[in-house]
SEMARVEX-232766 format. One record per residue (C-alpha): x, z, y. Coordinates in Angstrom, 1 decimal, m for minus. Each point is the difference from the previous one (the first is absolute). Layout:
N
<pt <X, Z, Y>>;
...
END
This chain:
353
<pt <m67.5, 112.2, 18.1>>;
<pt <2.7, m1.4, m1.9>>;
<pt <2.8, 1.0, 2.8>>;
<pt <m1.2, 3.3, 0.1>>;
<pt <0.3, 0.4, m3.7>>;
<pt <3.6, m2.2, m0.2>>;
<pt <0.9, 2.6, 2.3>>;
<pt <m0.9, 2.4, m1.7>>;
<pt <1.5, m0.8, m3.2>>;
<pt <3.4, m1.0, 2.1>>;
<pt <m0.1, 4.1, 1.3>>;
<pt <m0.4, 1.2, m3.7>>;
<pt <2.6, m2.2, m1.4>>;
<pt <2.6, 1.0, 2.5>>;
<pt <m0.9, 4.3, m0.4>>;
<pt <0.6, m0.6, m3.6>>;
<pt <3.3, m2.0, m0.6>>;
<pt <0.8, 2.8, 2.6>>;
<pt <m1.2, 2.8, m2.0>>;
<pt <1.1, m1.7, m3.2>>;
<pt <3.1, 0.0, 1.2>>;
<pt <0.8, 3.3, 0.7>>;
<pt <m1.4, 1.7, m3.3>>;
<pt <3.4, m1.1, m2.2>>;
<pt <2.6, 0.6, 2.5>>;
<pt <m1.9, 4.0, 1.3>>;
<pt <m0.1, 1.0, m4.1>>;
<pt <3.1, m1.0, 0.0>>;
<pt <1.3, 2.0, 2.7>>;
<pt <m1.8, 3.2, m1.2>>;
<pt <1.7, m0.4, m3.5>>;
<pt <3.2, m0.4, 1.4>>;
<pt <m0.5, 3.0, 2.7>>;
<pt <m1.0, 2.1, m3.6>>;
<pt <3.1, m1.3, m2.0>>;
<pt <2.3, 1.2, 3.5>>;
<pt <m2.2, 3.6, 0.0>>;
<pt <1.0, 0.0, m3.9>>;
<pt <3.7, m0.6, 0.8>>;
<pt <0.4, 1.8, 2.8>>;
<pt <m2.2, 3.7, m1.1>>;
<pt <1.7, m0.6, m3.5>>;
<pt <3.6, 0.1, 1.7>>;
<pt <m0.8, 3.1, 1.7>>;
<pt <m1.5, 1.7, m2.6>>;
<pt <3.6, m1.4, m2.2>>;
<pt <2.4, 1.1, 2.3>>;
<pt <m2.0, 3.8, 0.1>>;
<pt <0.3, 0.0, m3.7>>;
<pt <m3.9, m0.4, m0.9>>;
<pt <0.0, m3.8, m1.7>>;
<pt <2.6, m1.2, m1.9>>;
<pt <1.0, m4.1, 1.1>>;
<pt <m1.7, m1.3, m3.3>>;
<pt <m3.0, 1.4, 1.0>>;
<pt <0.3, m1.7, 3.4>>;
<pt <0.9, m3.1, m1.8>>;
<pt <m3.2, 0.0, m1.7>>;
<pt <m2.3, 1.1, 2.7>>;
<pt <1.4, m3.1, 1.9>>;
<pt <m1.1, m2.5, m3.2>>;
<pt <m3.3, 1.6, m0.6>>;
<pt <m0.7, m0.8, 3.9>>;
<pt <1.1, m3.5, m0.1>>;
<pt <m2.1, m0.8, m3.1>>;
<pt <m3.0, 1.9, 1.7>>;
<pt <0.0, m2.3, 2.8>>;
<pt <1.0, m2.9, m1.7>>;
<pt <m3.8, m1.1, m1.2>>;
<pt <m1.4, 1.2, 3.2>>;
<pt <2.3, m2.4, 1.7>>;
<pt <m0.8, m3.1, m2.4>>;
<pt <m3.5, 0.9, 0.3>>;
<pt <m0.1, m0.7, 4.0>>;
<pt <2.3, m3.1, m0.1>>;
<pt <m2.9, m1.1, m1.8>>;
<pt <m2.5, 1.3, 1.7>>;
<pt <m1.2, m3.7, 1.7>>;
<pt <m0.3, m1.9, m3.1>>;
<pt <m2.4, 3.2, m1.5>>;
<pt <m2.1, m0.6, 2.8>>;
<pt <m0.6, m4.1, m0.3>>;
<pt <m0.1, 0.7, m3.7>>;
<pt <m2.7, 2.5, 0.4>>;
<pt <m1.7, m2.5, 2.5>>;
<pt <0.9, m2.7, m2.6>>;
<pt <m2.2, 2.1, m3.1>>;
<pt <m2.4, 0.7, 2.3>>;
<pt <m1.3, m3.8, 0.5>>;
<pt <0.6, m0.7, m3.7>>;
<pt <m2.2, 2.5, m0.7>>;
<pt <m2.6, m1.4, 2.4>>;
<pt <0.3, m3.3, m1.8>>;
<pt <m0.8, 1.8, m2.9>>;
<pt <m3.1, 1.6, 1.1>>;
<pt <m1.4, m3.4, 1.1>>;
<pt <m2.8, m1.2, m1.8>>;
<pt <0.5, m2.9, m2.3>>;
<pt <m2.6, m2.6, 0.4>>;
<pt <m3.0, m0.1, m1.5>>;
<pt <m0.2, m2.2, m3.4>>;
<pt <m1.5, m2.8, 0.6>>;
<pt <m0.5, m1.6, m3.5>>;
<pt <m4.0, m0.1, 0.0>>;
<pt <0.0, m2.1, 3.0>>;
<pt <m0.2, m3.9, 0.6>>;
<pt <2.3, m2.5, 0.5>>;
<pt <m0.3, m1.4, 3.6>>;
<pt <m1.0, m4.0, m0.3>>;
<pt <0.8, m1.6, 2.6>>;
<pt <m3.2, m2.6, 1.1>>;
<pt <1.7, m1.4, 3.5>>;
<pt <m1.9, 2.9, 1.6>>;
<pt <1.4, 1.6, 3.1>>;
<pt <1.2, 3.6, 1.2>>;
<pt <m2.1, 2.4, 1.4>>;
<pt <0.9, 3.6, 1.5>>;
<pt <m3.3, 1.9, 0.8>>;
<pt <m0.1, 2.8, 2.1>>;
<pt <3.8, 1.4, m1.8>>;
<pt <1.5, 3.3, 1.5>>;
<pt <3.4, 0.8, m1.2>>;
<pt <2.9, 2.3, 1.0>>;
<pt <3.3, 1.4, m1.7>>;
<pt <0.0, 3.3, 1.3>>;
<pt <m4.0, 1.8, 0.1>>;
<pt <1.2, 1.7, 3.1>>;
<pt <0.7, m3.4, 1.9>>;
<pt <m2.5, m3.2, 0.1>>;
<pt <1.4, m3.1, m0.1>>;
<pt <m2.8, m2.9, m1.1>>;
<pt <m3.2, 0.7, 1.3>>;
<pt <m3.2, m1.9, m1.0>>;
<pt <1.7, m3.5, m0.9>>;
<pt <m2.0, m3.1, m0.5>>;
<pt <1.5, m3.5, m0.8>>;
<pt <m1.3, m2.5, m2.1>>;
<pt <2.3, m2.9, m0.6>>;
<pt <m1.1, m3.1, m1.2>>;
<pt <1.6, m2.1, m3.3>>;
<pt <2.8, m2.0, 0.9>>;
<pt <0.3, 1.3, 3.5>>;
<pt <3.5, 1.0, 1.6>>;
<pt <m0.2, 3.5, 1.3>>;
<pt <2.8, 1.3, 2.1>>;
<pt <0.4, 3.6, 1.0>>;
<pt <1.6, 1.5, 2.9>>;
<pt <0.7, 2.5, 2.2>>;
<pt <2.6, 3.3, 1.0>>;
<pt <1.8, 1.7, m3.0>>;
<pt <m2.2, 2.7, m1.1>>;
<pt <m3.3, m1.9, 0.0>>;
<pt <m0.8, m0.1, m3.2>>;
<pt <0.7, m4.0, m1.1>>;
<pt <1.7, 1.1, m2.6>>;
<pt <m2.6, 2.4, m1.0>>;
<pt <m2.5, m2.3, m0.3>>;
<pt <2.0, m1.9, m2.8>>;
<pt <1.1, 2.8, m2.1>>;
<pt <m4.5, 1.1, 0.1>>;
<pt <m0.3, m3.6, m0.8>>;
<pt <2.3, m0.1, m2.8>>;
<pt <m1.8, 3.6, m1.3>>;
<pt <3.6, 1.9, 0.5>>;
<pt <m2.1, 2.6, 2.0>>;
<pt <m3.8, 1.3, m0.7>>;
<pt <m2.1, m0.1, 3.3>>;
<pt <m1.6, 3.1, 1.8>>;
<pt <m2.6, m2.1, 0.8>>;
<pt <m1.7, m3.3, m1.0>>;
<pt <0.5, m3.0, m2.0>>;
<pt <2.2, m2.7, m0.4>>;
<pt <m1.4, m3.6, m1.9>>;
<pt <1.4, m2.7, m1.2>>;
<pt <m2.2, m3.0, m1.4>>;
<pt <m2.7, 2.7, 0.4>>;
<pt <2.0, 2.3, m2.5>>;
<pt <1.0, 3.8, 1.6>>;
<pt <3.6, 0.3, m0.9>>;
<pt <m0.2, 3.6, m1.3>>;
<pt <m2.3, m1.7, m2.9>>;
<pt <2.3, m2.0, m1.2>>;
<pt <3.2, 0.4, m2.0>>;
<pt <2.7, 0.4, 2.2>>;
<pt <2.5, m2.7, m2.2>>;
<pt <m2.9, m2.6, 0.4>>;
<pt <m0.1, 0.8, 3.6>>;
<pt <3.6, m0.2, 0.9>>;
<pt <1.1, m3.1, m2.0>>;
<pt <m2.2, m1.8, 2.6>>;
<pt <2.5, 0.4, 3.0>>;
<pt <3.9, m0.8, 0.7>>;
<pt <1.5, 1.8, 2.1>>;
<pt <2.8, m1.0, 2.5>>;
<pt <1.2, 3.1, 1.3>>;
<pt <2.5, 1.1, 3.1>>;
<pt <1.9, 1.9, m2.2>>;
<pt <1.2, m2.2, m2.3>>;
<pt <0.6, 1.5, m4.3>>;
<pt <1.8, m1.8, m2.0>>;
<pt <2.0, 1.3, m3.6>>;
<pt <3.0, m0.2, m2.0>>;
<pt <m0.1, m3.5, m1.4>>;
<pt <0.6, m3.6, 0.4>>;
<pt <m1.8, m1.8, 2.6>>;
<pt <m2.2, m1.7, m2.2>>;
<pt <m1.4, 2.9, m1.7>>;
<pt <m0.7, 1.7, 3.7>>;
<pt <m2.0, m3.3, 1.0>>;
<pt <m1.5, m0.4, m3.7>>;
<pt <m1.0, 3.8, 0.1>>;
<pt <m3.5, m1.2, 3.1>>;
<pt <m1.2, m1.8, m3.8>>;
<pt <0.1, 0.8, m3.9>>;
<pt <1.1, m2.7, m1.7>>;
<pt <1.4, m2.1, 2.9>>;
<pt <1.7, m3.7, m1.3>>;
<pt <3.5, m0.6, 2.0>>;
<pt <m1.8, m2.9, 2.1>>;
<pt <m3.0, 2.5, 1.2>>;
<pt <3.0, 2.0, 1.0>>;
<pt <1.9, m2.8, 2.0>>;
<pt <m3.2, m1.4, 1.7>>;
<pt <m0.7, 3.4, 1.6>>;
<pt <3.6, 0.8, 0.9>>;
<pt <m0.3, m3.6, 1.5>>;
<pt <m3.5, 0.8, 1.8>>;
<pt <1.5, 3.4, 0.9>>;
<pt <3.3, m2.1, 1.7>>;
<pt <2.5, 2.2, m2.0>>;
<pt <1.1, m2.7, m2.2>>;
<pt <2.7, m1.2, 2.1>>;
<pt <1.8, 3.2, 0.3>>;
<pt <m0.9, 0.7, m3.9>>;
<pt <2.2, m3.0, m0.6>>;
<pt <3.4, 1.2, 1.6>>;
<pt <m0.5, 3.3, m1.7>>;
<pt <3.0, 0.5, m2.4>>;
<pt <m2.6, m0.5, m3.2>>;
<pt <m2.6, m1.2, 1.7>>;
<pt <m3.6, 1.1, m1.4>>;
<pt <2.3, 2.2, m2.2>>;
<pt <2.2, 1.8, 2.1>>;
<pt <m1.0, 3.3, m0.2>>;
<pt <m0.9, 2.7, 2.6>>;
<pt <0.8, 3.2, 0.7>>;
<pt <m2.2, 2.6, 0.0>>;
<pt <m2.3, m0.4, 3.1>>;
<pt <1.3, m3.2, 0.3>>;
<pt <3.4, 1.4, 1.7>>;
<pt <1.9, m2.9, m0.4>>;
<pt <m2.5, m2.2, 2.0>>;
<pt <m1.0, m0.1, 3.7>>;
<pt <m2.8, 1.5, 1.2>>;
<pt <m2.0, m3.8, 0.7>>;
<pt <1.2, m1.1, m3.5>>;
<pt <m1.5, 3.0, m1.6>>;
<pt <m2.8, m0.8, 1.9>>;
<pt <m0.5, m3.6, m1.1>>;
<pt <0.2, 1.3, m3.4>>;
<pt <m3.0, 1.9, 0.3>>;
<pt <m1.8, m2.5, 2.0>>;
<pt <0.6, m2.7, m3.5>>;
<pt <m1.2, 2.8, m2.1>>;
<pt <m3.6, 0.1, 2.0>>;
<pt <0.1, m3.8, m0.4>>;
<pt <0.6, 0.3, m3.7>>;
<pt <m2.6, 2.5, m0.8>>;
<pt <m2.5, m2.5, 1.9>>;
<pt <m2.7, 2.9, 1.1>>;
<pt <m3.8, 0.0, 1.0>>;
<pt <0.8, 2.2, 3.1>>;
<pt <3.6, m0.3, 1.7>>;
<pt <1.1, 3.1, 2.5>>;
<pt <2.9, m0.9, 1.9>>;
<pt <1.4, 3.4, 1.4>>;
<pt <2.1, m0.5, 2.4>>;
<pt <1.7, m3.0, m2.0>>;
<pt <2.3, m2.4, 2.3>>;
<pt <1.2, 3.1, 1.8>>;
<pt <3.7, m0.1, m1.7>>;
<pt <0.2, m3.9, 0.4>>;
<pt <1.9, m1.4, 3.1>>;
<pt <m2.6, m2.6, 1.9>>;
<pt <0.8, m3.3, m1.4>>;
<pt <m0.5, 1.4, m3.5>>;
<pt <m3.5, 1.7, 0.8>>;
<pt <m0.7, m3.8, 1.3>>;
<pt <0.6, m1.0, m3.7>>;
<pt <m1.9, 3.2, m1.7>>;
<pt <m3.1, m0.1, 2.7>>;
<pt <m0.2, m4.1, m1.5>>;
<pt <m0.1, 1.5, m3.4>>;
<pt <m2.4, 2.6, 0.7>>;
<pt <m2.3, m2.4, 1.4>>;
<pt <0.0, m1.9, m2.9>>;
<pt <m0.3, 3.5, m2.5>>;
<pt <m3.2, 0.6, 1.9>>;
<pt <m1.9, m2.6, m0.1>>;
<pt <m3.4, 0.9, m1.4>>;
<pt <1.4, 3.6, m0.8>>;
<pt <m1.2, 3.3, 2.1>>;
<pt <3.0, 1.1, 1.7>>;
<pt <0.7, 3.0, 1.5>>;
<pt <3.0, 0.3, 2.8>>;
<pt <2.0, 2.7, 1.6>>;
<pt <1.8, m1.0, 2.7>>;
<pt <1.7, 0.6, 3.6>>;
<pt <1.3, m3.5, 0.2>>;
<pt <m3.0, m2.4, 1.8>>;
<pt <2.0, m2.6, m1.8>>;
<pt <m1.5, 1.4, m2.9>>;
<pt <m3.6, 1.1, 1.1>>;
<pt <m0.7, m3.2, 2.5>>;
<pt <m1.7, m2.5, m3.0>>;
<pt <m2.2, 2.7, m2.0>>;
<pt <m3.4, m0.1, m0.3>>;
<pt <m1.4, 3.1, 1.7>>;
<pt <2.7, 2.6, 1.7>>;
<pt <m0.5, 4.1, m0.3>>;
<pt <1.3, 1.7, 2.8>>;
<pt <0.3, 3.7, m1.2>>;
<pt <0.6, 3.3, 1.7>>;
<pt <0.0, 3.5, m1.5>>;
<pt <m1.7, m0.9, m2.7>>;
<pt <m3.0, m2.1, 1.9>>;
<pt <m0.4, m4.0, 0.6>>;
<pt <0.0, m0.3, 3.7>>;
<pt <0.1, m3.4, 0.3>>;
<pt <m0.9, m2.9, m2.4>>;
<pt <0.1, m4.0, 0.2>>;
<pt <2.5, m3.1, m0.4>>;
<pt <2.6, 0.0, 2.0>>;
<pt <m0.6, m2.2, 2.6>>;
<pt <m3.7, 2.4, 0.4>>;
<pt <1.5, 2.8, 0.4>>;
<pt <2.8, m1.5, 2.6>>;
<pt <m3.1, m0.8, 2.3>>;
<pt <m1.2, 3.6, m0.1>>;
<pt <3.2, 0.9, 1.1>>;
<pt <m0.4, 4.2, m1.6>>;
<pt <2.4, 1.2, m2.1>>;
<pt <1.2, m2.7, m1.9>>;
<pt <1.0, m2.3, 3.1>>;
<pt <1.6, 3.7, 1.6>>;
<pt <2.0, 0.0, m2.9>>;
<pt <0.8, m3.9, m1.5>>;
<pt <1.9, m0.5, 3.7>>;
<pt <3.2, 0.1, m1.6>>;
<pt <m0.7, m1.7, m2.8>>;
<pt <m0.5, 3.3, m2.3>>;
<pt <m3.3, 2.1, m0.2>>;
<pt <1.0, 3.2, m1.0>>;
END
């Protein structure tokens, strides 16, 4: 499916730069085939006594400036197109619903209660189904990893955790509490979030780690940079905790950035810890260090991991073994090695994905 439609899109692409191309330089050769038609009837009709040369000269202006917009229109032409295609999504952001007020509702209070999916369908697109009938119940404290192919939906099943996206279907609990009845502030400032893509802003390094809690003291900060093993390279930073980054963090490696984040989860100290993806920027020997740290972050905590790595996946509590959108398989990892499906097929070579 997706090489027939990369195809596809490769075909288009090429037929119009092609096309695109030849709009400016054709108008252009019509005006100038006019402006020699102008000069050369105009002569004739001169030297047989019928126009005078100023009225030549004239004609031969008026066709220039006629052409001249036509031919600035069409150099132009491309960037009309992408920003029509441009106005057209902003205006589909606009018509998006905002989301329903939800001032009347609860606050979620957390009572070391677990996480429930129940029966939960769910899809981006209407026309194409993506989680069908989901059921997982996840007990408090318990390390839940989830894996499978891109496209299965693990990272679905945070963002419907996390209330980002209503469900078509079903309910999801947690402490006994359906998340669409509670306010959605109470909700999500009971998870940290280590992501793949790591976000960091324009600041000093201690307000990007200081940012995971309000009101953070200078030692909470250290501790976590410390549990997160970014100290160290904090240190030989020109300011240290105040050197400041670049936007994005562009003045920082891509693991650096990354260890940032990872001390801003530690800071905010949350009741439910995702880890998307986390360790993937780190070289080995500092996932070693980060995976120790972890550990230690999620003891008693519900913890919810997104991973390829069965470096990562290996310890947790109960494994999800996903595929579009369904669990196939379901277990700790040494079960689900014995039943040699999916997940053995697949964790061979060290990855399941």
């Amino acid at each position: 499916m997706f090489k027939e439609i990369n195809s596809r899109l490769y075909d288009c692409g090429q037929k119009v730069q092609f096309y695109s191309s030849l709009v400016n330089p054709t108008t252009r050769y019509i005006n100038n085939l006019a402006y020699i038609s102008v000069g050369v009837l105009g002569g004739l009709a001169a030297l047989n006594g019928n126009l005078s040369v100023g009225i030549i000269s004239s004609f031969l202006i008026y066709a220039t400036q006629f052409a001249r917009p036509i031919n600035d229109m069409t150099s132009i032409l491309t960037q009309l197109q992408s920003a029509q295609a441009a106005a057209a999504r902003i205006f589909a952001l606009n018509d998006i619903k905002s989301e329903e007020s939800d001032a009347n509702r609860p606050d979620l209070k957390p009572r070391d209660g677990g996480v429930e999916f129940k029966d939960v369908d769910f899809s981006y697109n209407k026309d194409g189904e993506l989680i069908k009938n989901l059921n997982i119940s996840v007990k408090p404290g318990q390390r839940v990893a989830i894996v499978g192919p891109t496209g299965a939906g693990k990272t679905t099943i945070v963002n419907l955790l996390m209330n980002f996206y209503d469900t078509d279907k079903g309910k999801i609990f947690i402490d006994g509490q359906a998340i669409d009845s509670v306010t959605r502030d109470s909700l999500r400032r009971n998870f940290g979030m280590v992501l793949q893509d790591t976000w960091l802003f324009s600041g000093t390094v201690r307000e990007n780690i200081a940012y995971g809690k309000e009101g953070a003291t200078d030692e909470e900060i250290t501790k976590a940079a410390i549990a997160a093993s970014a100290h160290g390279f904090i240190k030989h930073l020109p300011d240290g905790y105040d050197t400041m980054i670049t936007e994005d963090g562009g003045n920082l490696s891509g693991g650096q950035k990354q260890l940032l984040t990872i001390a801003r989860a530690m800071l905010s100290d949350p009741d439910i810890l995702i880890l998307d993806e986390a360790t993937s920027n780190v070289d080995t020997m500092t996932e070693q260090r980060i995976q120790k740290a972890f550990l230690k972050m999620m003891e008693g905590r519900m913890s919810f991991i997104i991973a390829h790595r069965l470096s990562t996946i290996r310890e947790s509590d109960l494994i999800l073994v996903m595929d579009k959108g369904r669990i196939i398989e379901q277990g700790t990892h040494e079960e689900l090695l014995k039943r040699g499906g999916f997940y053995y097929k697949r964790g061979e070579g060290g990855c399941v994905v």
